[in-house]
PDBQT receptor file of N, H, CA, C and O in Angstrom, charges set to zero:
ATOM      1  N   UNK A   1      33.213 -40.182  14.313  1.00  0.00    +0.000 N 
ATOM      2  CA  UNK A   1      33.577 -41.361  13.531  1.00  0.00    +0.000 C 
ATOM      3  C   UNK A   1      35.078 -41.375  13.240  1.00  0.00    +0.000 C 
ATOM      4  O   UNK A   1      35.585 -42.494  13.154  1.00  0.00    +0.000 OA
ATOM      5  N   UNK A   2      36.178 -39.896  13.010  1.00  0.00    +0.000 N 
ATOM      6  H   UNK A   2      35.767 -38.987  13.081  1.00  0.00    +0.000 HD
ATOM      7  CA  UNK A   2      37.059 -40.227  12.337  1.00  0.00    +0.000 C 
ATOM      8  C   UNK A   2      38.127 -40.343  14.165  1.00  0.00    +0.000 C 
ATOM      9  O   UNK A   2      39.274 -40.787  14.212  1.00  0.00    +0.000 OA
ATOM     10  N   UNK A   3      37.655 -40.032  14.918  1.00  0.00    +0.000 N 
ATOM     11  H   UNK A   3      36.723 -39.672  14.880  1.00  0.00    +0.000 HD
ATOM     12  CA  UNK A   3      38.144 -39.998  16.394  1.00  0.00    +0.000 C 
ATOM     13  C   UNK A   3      38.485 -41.696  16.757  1.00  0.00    +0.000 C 
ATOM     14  O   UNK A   3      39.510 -42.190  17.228  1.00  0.00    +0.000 OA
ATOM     15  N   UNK A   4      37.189 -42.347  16.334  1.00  0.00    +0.000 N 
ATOM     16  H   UNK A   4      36.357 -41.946  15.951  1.00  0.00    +0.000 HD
ATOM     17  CA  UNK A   4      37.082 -43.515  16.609  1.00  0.00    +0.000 C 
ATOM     18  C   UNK A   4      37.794 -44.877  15.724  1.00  0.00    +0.000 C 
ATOM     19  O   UNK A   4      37.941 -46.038  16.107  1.00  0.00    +0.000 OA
ATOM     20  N   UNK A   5      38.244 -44.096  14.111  1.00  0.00    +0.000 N 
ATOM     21  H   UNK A   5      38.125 -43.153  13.800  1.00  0.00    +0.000 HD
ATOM     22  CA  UNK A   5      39.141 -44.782  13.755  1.00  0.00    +0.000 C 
ATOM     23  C   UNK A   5      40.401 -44.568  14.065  1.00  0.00    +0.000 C 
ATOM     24  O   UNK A   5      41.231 -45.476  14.023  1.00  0.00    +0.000 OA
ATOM     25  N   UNK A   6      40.673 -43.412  14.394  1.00  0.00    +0.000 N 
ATOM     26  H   UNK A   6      39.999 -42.675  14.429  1.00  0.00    +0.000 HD
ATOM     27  CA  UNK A   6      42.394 -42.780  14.505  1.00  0.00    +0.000 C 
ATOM     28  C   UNK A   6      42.210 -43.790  15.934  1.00  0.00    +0.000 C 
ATOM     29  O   UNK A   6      42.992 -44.723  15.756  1.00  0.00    +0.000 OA
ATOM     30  N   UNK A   7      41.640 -43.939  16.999  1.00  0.00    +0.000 N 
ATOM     31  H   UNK A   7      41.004 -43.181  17.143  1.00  0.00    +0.000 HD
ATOM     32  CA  UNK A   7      41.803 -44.756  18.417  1.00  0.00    +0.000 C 
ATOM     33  C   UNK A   7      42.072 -46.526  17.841  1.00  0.00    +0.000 C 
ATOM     34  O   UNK A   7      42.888 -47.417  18.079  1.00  0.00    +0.000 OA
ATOM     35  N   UNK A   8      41.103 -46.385  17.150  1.00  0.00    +0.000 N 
ATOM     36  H   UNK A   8      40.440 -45.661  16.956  1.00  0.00    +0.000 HD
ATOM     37  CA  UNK A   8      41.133 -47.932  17.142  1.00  0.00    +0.000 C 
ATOM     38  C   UNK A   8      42.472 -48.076  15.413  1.00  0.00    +0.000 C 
ATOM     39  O   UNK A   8      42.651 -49.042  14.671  1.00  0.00    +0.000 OA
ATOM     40  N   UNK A   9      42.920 -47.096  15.389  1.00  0.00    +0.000 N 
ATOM     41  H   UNK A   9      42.775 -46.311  15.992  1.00  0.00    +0.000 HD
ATOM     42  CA  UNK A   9      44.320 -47.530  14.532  1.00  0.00    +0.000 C 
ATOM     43  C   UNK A   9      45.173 -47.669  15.062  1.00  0.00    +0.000 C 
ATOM     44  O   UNK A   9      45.981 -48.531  14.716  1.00  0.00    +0.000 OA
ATOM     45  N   UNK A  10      45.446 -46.574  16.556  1.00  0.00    +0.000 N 
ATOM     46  H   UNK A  10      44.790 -45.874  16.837  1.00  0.00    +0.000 HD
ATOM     47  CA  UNK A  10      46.379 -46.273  17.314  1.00  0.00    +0.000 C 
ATOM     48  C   UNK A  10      46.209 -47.967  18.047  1.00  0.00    +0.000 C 
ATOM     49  O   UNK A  10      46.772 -48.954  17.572  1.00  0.00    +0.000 OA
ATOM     50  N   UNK A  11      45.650 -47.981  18.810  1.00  0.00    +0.000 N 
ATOM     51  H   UNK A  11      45.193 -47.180  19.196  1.00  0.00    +0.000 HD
ATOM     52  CA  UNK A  11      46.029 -49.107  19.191  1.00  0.00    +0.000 C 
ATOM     53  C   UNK A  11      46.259 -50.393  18.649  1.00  0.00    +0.000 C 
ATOM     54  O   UNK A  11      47.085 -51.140  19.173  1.00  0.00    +0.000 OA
ATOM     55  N   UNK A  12      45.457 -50.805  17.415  1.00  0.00    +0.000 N 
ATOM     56  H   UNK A  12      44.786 -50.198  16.988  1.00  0.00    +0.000 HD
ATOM     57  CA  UNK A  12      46.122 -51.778  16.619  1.00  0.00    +0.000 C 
ATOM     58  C   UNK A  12      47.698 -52.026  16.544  1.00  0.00    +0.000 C 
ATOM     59  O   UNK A  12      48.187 -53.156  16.554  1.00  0.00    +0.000 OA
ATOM     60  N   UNK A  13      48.710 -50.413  16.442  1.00  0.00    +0.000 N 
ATOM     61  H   UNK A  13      48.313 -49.496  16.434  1.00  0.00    +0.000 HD
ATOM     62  CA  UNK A  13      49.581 -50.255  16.088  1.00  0.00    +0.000 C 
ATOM     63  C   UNK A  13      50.692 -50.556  17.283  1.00  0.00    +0.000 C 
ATOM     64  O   UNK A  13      51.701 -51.214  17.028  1.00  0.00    +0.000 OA
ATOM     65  N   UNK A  14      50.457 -50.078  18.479  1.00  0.00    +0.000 N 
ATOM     66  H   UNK A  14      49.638 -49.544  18.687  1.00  0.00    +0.000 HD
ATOM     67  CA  UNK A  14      50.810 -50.611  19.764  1.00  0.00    +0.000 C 
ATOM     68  C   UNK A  14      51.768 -51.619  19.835  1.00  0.00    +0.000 C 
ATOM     69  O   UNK A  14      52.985 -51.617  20.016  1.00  0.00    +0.000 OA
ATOM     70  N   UNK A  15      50.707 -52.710  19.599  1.00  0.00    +0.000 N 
ATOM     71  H   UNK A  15      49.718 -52.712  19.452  1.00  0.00    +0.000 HD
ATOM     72  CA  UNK A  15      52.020 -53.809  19.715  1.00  0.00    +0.000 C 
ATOM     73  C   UNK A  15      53.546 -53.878  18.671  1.00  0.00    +0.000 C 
ATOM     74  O   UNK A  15      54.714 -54.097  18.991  1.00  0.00    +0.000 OA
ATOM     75  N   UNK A  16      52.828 -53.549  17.156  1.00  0.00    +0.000 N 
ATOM     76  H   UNK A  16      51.879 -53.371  16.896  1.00  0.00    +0.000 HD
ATOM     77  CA  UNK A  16      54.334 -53.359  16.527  1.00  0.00    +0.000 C 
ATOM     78  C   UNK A  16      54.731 -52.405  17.241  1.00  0.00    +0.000 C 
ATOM     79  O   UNK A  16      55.375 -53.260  17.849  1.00  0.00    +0.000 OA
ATOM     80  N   UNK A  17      54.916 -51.712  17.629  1.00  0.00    +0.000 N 
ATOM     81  H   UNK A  17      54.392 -51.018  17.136  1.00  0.00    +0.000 HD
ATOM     82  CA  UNK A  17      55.596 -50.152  18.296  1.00  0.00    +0.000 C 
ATOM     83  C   UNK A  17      56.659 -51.060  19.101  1.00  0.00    +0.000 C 
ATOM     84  O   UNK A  17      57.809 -51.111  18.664  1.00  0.00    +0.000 OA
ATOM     85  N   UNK A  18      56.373 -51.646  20.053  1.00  0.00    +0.000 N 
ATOM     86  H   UNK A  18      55.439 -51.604  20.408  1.00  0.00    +0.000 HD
ATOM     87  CA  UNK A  18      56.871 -52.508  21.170  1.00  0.00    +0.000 C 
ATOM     88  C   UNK A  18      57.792 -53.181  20.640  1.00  0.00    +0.000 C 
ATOM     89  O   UNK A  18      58.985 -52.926  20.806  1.00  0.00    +0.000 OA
ATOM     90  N   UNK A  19      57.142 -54.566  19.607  1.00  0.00    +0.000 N 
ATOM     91  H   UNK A  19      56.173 -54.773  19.472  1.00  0.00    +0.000 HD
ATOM     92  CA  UNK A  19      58.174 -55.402  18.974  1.00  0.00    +0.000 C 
ATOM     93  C   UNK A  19      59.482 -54.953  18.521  1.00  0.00    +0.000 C 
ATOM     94  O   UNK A  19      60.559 -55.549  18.489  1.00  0.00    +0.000 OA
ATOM     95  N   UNK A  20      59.088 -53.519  18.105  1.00  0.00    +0.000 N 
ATOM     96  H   UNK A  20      58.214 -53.035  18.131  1.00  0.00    +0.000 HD
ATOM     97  CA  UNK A  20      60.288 -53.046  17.308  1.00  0.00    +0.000 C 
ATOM     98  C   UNK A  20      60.977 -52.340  18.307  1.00  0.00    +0.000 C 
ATOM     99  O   UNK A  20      61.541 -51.407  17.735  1.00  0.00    +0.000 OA
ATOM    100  N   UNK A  21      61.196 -52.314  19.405  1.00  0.00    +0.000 N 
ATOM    101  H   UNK A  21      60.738 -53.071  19.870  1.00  0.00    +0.000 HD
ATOM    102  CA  UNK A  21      61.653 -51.558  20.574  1.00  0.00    +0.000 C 
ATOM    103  C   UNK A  21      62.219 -52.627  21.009  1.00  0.00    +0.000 C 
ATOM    104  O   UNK A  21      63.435 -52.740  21.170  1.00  0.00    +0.000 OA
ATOM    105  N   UNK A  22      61.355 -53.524  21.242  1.00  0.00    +0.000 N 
ATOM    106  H   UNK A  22      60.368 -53.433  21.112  1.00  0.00    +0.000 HD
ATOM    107  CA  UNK A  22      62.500 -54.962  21.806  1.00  0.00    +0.000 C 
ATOM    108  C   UNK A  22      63.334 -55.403  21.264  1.00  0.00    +0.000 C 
ATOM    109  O   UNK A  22      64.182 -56.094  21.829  1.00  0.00    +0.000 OA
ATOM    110  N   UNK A  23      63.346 -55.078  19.718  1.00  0.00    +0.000 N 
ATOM    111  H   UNK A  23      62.657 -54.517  19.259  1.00  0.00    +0.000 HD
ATOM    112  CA  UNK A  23      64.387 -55.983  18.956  1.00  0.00    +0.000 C 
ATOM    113  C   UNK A  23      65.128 -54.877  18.854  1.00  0.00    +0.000 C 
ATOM    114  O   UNK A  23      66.067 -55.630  18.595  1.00  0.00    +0.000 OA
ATOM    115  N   UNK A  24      65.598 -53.848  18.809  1.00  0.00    +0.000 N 
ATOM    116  H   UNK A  24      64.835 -53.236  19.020  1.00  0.00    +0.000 HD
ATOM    117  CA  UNK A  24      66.137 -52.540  18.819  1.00  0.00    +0.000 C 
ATOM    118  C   UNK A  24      66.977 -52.490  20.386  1.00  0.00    +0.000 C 
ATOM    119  O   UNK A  24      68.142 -52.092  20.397  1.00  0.00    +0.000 OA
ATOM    120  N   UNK A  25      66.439 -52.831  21.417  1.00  0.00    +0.000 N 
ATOM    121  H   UNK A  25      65.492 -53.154  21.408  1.00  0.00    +0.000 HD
ATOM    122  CA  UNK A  25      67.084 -52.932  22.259  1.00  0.00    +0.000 C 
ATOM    123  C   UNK A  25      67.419 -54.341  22.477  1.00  0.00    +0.000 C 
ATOM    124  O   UNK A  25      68.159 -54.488  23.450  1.00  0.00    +0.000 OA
ATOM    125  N   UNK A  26      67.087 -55.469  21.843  1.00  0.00    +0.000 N 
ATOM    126  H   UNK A  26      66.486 -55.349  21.052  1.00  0.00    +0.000 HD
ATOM    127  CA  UNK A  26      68.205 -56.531  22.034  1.00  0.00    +0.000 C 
ATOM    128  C   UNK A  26      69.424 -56.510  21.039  1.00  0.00    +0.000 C 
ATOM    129  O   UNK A  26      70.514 -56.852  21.497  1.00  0.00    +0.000 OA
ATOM    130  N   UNK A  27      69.346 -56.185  19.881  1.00  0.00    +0.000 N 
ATOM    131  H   UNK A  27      68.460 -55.907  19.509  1.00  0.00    +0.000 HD
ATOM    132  CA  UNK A  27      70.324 -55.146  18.675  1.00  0.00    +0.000 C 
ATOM    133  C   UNK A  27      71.408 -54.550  19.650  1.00  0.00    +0.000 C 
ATOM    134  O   UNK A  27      72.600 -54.829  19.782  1.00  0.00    +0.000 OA
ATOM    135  N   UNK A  28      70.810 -53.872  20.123  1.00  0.00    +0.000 N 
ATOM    136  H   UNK A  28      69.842 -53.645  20.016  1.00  0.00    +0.000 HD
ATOM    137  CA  UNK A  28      71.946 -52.791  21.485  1.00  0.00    +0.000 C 
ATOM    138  C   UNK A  28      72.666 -53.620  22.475  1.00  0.00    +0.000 C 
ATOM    139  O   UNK A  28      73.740 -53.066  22.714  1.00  0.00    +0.000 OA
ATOM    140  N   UNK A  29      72.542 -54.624  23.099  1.00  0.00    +0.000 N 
ATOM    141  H   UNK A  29      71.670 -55.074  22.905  1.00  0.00    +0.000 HD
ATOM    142  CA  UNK A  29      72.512 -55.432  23.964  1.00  0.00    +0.000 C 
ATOM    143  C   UNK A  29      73.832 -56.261  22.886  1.00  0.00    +0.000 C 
ATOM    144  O   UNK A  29      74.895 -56.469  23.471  1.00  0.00    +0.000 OA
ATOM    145  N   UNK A  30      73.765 -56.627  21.648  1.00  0.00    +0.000 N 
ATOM    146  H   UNK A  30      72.902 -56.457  21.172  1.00  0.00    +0.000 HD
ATOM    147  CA  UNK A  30      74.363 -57.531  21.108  1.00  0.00    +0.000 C 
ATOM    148  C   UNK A  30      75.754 -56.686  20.766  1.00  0.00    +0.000 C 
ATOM    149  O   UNK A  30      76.905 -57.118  20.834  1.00  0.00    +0.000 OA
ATOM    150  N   UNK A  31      75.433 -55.718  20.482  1.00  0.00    +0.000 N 
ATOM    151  H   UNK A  31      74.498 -55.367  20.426  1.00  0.00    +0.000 HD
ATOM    152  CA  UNK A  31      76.686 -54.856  20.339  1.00  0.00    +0.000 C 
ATOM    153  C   UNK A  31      77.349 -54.315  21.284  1.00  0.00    +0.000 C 
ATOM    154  O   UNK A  31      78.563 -54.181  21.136  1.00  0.00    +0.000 OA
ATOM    155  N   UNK A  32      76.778 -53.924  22.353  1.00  0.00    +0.000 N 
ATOM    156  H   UNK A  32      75.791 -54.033  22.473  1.00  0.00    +0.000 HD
ATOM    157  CA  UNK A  32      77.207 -53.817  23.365  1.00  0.00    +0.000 C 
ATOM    158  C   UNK A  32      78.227 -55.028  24.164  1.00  0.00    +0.000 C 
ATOM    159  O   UNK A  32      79.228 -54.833  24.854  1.00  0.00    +0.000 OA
ATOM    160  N   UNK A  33      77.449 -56.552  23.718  1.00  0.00    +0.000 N 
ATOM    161  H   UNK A  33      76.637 -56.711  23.157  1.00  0.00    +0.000 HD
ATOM    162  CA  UNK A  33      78.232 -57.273  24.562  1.00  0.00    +0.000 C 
ATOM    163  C   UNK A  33      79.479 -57.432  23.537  1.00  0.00    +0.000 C 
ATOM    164  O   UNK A  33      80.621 -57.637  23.948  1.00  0.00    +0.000 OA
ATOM    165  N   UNK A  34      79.268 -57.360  22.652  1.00  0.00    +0.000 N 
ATOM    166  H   UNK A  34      78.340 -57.194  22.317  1.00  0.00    +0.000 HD
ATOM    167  CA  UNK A  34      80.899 -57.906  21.569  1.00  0.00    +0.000 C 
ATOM    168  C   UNK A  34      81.830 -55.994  21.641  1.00  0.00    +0.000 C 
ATOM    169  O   UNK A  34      82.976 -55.932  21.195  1.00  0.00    +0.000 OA
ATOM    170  N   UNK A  35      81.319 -54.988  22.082  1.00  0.00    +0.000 N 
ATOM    171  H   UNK A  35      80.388 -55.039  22.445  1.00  0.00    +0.000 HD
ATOM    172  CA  UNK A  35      82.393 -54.607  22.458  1.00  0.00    +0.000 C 
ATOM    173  C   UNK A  35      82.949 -54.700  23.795  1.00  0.00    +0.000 C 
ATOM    174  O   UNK A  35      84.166 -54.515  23.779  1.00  0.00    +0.000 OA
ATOM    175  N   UNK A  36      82.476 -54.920  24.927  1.00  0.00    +0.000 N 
ATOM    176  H   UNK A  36      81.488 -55.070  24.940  1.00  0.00    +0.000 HD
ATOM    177  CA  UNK A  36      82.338 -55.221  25.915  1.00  0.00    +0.000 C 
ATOM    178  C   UNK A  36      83.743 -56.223  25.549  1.00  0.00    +0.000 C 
ATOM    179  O   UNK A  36      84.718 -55.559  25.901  1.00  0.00    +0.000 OA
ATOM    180  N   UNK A  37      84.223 -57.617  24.956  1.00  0.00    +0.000 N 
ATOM    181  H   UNK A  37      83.431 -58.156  24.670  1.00  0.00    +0.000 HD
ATOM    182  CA  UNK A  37      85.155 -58.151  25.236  1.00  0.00    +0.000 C 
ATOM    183  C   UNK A  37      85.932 -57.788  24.616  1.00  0.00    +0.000 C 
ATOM    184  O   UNK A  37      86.748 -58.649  24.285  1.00  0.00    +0.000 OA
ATOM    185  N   UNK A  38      86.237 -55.971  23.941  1.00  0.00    +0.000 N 
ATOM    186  H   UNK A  38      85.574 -55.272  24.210  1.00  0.00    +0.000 HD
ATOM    187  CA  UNK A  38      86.946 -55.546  22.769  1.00  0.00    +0.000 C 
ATOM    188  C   UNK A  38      87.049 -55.421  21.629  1.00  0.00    +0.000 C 
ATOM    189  O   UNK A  38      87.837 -54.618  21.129  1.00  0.00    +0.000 OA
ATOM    190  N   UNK A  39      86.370 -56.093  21.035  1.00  0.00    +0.000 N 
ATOM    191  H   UNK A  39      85.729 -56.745  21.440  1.00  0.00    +0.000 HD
ATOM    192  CA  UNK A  39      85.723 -55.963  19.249  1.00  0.00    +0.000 C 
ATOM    193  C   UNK A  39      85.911 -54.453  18.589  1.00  0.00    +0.000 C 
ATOM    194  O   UNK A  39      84.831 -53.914  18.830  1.00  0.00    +0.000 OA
ATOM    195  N   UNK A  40      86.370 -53.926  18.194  1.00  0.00    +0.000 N 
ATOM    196  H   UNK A  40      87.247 -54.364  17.998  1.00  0.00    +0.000 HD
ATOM    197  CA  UNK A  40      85.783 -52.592  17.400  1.00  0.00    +0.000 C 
ATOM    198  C   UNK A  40      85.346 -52.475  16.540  1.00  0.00    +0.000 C 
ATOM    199  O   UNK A  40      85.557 -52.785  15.367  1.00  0.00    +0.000 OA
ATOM    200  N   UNK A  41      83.980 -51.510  17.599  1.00  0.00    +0.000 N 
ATOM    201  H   UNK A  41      83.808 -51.258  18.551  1.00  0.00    +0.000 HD
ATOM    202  CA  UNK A  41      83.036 -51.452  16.275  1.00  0.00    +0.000 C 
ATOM    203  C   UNK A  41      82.769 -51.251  14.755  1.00  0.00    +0.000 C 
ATOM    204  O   UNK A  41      83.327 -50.231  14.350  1.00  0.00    +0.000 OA
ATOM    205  N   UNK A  42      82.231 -51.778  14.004  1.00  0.00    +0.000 N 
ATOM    206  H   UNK A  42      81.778 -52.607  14.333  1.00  0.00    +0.000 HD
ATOM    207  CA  UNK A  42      82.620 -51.614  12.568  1.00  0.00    +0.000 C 
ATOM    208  C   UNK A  42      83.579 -52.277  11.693  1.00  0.00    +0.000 C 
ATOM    209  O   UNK A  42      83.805 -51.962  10.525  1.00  0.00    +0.000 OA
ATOM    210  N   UNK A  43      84.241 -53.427  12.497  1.00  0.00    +0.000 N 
ATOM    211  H   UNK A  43      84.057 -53.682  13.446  1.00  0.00    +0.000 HD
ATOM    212  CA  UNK A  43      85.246 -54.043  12.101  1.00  0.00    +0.000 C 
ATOM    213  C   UNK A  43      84.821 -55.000  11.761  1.00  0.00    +0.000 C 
ATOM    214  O   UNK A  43      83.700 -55.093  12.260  1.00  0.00    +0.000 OA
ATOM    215  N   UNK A  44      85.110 -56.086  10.995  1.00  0.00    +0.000 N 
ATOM    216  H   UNK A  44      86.021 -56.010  10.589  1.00  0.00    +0.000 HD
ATOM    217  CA  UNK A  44      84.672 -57.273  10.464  1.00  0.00    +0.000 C 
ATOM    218  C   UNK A  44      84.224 -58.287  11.629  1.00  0.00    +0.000 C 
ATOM    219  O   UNK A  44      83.109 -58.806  11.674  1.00  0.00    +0.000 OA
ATOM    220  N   UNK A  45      85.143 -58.474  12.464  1.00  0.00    +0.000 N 
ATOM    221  H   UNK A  45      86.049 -58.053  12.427  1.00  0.00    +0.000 HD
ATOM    222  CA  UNK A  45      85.149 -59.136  13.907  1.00  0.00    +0.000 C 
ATOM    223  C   UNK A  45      84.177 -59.036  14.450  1.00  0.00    +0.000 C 
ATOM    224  O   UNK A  45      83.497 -59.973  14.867  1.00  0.00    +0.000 OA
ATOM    225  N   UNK A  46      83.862 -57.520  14.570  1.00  0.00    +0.000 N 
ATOM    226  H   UNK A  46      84.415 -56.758  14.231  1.00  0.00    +0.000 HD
ATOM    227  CA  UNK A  46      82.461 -56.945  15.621  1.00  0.00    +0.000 C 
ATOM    228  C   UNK A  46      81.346 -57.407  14.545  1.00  0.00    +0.000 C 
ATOM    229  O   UNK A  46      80.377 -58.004  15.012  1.00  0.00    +0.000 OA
ATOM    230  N   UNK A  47      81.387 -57.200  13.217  1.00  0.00    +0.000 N 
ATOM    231  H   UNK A  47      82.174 -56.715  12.837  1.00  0.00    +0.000 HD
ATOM    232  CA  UNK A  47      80.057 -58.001  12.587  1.00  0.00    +0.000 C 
ATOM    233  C   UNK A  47      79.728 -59.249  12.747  1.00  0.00    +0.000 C 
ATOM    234  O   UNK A  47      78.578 -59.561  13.055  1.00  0.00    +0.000 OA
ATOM    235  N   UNK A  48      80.794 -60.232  12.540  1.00  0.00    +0.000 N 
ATOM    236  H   UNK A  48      81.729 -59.978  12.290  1.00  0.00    +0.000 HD
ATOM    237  CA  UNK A  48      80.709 -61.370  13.132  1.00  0.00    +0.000 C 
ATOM    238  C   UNK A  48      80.243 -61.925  14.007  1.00  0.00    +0.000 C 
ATOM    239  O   UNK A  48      79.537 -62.934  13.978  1.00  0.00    +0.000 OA
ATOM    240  N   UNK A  49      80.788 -60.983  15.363  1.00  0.00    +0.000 N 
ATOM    241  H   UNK A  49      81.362 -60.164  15.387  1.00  0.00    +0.000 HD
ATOM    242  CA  UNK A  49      80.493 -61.238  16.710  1.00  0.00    +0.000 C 
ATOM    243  C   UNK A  49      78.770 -61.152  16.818  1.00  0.00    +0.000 C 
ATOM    244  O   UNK A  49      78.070 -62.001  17.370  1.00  0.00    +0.000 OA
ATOM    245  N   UNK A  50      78.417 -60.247  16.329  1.00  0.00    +0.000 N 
ATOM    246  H   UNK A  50      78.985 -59.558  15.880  1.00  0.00    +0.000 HD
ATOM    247  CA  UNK A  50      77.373 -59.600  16.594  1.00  0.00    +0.000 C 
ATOM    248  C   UNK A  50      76.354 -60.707  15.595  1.00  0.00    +0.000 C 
ATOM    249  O   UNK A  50      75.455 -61.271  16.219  1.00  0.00    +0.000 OA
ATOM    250  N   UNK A  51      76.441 -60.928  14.532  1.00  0.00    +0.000 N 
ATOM    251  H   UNK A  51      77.172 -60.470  14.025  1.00  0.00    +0.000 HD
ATOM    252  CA  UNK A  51      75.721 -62.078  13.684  1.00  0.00    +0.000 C 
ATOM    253  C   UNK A  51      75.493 -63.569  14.567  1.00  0.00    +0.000 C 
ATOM    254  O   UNK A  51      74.411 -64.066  14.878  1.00  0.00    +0.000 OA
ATOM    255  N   UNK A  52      77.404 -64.304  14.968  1.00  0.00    +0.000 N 
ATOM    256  H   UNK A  52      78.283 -63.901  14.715  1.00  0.00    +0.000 HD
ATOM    257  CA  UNK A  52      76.914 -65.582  15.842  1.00  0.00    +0.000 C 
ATOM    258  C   UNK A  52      75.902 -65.083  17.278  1.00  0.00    +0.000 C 
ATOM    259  O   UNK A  52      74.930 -65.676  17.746  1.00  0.00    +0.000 OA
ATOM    260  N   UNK A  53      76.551 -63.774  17.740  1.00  0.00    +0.000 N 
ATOM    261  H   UNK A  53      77.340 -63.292  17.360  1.00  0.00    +0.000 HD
ATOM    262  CA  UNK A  53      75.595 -63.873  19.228  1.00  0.00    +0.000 C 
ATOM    263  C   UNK A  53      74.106 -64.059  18.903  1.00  0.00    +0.000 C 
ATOM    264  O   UNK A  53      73.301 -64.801  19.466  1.00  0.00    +0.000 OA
ATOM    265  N   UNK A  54      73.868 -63.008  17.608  1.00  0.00    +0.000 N 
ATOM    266  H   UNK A  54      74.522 -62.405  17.151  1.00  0.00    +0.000 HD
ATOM    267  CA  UNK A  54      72.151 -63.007  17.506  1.00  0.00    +0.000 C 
ATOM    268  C   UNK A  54      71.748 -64.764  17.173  1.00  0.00    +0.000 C 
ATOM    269  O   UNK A  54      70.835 -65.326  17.776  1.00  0.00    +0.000 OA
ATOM    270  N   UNK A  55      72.323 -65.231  16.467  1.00  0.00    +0.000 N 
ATOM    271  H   UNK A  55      73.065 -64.773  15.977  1.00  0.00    +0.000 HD
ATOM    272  CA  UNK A  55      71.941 -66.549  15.645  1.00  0.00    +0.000 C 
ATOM    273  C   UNK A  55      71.633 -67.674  17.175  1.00  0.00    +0.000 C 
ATOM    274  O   UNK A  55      70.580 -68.275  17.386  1.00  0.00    +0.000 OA
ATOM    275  N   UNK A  56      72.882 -67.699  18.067  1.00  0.00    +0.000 N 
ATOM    276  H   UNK A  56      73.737 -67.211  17.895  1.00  0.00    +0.000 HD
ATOM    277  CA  UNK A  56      72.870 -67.900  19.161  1.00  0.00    +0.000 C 
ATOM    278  C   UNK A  56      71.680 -68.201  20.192  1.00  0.00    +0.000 C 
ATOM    279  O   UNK A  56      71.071 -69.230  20.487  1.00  0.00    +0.000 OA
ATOM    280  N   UNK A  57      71.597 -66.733  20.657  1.00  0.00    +0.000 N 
ATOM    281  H   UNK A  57      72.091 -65.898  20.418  1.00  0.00    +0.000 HD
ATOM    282  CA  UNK A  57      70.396 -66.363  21.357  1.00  0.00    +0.000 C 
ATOM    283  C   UNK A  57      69.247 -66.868  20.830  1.00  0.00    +0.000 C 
ATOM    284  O   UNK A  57      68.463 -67.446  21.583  1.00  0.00    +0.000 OA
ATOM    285  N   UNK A  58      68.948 -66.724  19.376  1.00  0.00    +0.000 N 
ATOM    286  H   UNK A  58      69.584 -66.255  18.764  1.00  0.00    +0.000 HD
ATOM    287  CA  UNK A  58      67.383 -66.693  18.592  1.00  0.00    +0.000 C 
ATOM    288  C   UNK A  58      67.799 -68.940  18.702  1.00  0.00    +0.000 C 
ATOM    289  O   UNK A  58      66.989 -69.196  19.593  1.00  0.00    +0.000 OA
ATOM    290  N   UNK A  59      68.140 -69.656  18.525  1.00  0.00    +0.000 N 
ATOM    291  H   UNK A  59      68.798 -69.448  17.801  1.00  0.00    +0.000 HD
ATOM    292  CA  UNK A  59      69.119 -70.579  18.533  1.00  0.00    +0.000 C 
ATOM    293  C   UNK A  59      68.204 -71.272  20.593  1.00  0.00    +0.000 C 
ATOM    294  O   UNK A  59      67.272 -71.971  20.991  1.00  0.00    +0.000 OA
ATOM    295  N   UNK A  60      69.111 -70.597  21.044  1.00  0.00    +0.000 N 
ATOM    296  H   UNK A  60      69.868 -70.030  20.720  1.00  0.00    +0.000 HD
ATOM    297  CA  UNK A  60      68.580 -70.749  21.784  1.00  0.00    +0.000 C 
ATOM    298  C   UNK A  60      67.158 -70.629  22.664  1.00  0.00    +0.000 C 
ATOM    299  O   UNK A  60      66.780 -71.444  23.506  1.00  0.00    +0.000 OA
ATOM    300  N   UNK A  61      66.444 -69.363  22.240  1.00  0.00    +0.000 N 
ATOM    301  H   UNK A  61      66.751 -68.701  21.556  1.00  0.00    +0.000 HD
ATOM    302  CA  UNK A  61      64.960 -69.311  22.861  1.00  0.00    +0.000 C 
ATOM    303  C   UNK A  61      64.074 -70.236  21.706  1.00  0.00    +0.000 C 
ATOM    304  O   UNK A  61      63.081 -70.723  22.247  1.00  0.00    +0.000 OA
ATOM    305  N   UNK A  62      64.180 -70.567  20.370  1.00  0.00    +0.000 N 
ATOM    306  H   UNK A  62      64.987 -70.172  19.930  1.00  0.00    +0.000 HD
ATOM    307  CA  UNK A  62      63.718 -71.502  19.669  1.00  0.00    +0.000 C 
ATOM    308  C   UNK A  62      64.367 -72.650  19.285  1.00  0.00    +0.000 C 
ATOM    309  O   UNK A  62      64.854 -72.820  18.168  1.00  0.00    +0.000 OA
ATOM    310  N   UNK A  63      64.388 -73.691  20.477  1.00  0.00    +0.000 N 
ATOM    311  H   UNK A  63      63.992 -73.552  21.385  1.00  0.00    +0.000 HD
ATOM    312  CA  UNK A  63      64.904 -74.747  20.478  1.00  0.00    +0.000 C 
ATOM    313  C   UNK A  63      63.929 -76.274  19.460  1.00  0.00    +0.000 C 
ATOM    314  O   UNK A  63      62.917 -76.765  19.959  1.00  0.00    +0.000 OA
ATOM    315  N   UNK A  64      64.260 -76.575  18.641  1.00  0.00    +0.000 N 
ATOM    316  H   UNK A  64      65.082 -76.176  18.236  1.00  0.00    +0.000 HD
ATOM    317  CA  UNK A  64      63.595 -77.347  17.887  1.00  0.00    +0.000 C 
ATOM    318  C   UNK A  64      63.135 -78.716  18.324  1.00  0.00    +0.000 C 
ATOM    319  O   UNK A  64      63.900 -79.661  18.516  1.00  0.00    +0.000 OA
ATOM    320  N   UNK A  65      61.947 -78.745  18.452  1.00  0.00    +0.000 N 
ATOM    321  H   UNK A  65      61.326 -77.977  18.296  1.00  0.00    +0.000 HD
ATOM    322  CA  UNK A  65      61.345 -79.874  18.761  1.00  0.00    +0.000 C 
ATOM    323  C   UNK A  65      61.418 -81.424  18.607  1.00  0.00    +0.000 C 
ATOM    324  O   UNK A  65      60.551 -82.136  19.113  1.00  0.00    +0.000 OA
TER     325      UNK A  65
């Protein structure tokens, strides 16, 4: 019985596992591209950068109806 809840918790949990991996590596991706045109990191600029790109992107894959 307790085999069969720890399985069926584990996989419940699965998909958050993922979500948070994707957004963790699009996070990486965003910082990456604003130093990529020179930004340094930690600088007001690079927060910036990194705030419009996300707003951007999310902006763009949820385009309002």
């Amino acid at each position: 019985m307790t085999r069969l809840f720890i399985v069926v918790f584990c996989t419940a949990l699965l998909p958050a596992c993922a979500a948070v991996d994707a957004d963790q590596a699009q996070a990486s991706k965003e910082r990456l591209a604003c130093a990529d045109v020179g930004l340094t990191p930690g600088s007001p600029s690079f927060g910036q950068c990194v705030a419009d790109l996300r707003e951007t992107l999310w902006a763009d894959e949820n385009p309002v109806r």
